[in-house]
C-alpha positions, -999 to 999 in steps of 0.1 A, spaced: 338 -879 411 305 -897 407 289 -910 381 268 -886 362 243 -901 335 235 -885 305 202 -873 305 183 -898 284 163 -887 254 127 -894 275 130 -872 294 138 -835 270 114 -851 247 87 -825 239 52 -826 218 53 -835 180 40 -818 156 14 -843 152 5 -844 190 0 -807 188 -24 -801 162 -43 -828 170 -44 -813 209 -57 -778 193 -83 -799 170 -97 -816 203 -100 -785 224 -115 -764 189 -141 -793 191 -150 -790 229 -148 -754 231 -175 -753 194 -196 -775 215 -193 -757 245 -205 -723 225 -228 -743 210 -247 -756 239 -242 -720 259 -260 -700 220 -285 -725 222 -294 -720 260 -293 -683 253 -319 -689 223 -343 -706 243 -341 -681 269 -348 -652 254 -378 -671 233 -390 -679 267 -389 -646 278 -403 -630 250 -432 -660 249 -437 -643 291 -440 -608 280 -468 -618 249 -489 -637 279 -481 -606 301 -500 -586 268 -526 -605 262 -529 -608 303 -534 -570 302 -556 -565 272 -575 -596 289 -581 -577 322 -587 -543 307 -616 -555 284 -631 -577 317 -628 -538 336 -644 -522 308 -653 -537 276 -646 -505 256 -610 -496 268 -592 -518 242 -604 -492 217 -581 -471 232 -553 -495 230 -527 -487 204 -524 -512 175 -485 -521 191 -479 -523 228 -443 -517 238 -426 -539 266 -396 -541 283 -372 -533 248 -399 -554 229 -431 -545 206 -464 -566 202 -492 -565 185 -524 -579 200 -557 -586 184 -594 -593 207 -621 -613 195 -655 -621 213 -683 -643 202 -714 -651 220 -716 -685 230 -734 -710 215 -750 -733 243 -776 -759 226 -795 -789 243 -770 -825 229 -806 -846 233 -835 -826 233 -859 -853 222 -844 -873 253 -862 -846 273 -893 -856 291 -921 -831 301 -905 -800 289 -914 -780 260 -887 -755 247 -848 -747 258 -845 -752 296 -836 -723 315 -805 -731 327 -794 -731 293 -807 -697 285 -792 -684 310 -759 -700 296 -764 -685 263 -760 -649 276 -721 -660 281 -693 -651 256 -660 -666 246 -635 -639 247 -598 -648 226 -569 -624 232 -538 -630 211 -504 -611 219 -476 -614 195 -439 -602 192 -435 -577 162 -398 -575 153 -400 -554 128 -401 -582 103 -430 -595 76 -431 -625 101 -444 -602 127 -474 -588 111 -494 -621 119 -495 -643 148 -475 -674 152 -445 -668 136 -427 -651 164 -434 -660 201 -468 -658 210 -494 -664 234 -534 -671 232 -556 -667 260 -594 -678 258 -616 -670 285 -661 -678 287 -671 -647 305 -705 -638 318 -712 -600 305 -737 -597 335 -710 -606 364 -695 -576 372 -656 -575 383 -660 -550 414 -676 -518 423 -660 -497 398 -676 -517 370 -711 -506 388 -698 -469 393 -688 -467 353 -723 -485 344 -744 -460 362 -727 -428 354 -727 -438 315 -764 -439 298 -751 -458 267 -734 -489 291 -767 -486 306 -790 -487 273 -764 -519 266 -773 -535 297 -809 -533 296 -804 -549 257 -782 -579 264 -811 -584 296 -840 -585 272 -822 -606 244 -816 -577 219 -780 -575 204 -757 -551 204 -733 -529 221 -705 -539 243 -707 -556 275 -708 -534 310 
């Protein structure tokens, strides 16, 4: 008969205690880190995409006021998008165009005409805004949000339509011919 050896105590030896809670503490550890990492991804996604779909607001309230400056009238006060809700708000100003060194002018009395011409433009600011439902969303910046500013000239007009709508309506018209001779007022074509 051979030999048989006793099995030596190396090898039936199985985890401690000791060796198996700290084995469950180090894979607690990476697996909270991995969640961690993967909520915090997720965050910044879905601020990212709700930051996309305020610019895609403000985008449209943008183009509709450059089609016709009196459609955002008929906006509602909210805007629903995708499973979202903004609010938007539209502000124009005229702009403001002024000579920096008119004493450095030489043989010209008055504001040059270039600059004139320039002061017919206007700055136009559309803001877009998630409303969740909270206070925070009742004012801008608090929730994502975008800002677009645009200098617009009222007299450039977008495309044929723009034409079509100014000479069919008399009171676009009676704003055109203002803004032309320097009389405020109204709403731009």
């Amino acid at each position: 008969m051979a030999n048989r050896r006793a099995p030596s105590r190396c090898s039936k030896r199985g985890f401690t205690f000791l060796e198996a809670v700290l084995g469950m503490a180090l894979l607690g550890i990476l697996a909270g880190a991995i969640f961690g990492v993967l909520g915090y991804a997720w965050r910044v996604e879905l601020e990212a995409r709700q930051t996309l779909a305020a610019a895609e607001i403000a985008n449209r309230v943008l183009i509709s006021y450059l089609d016709d400056s009196t459609s955002p009238r008929d906006l509602p006060e909210t805007i629903d998008y995708e499973q979202m809700r903004f609010r938007w708000t539209l502000d124009t100003e005229k702009a403001a165009i002024r000579d920096a060194f008119p004493d450095a002018r030489v043989g010209r009395e008055g504001t040059p005409e270039f600059l004139e011409a320039l002061g017919n433009m206007e700055f136009v600011t559309v803001v877009a805004w998630l409303d969740d439902g909270t206070d925070l969303g009742q004012a801008p910046g608090r929730t994502p949000t975008f800002r677009i500013e645009r200098t617009i000239d009222p007299f450039a007009f977008r495309g044929t339509d723009t034409i079509e709508r100014l000479l069919k309506d008399p009171e676009r018209q009676g704003v055109m011919i203002n803004r032309m001779i320097g009389l405020e007022g109204g709403v731009s074509p």
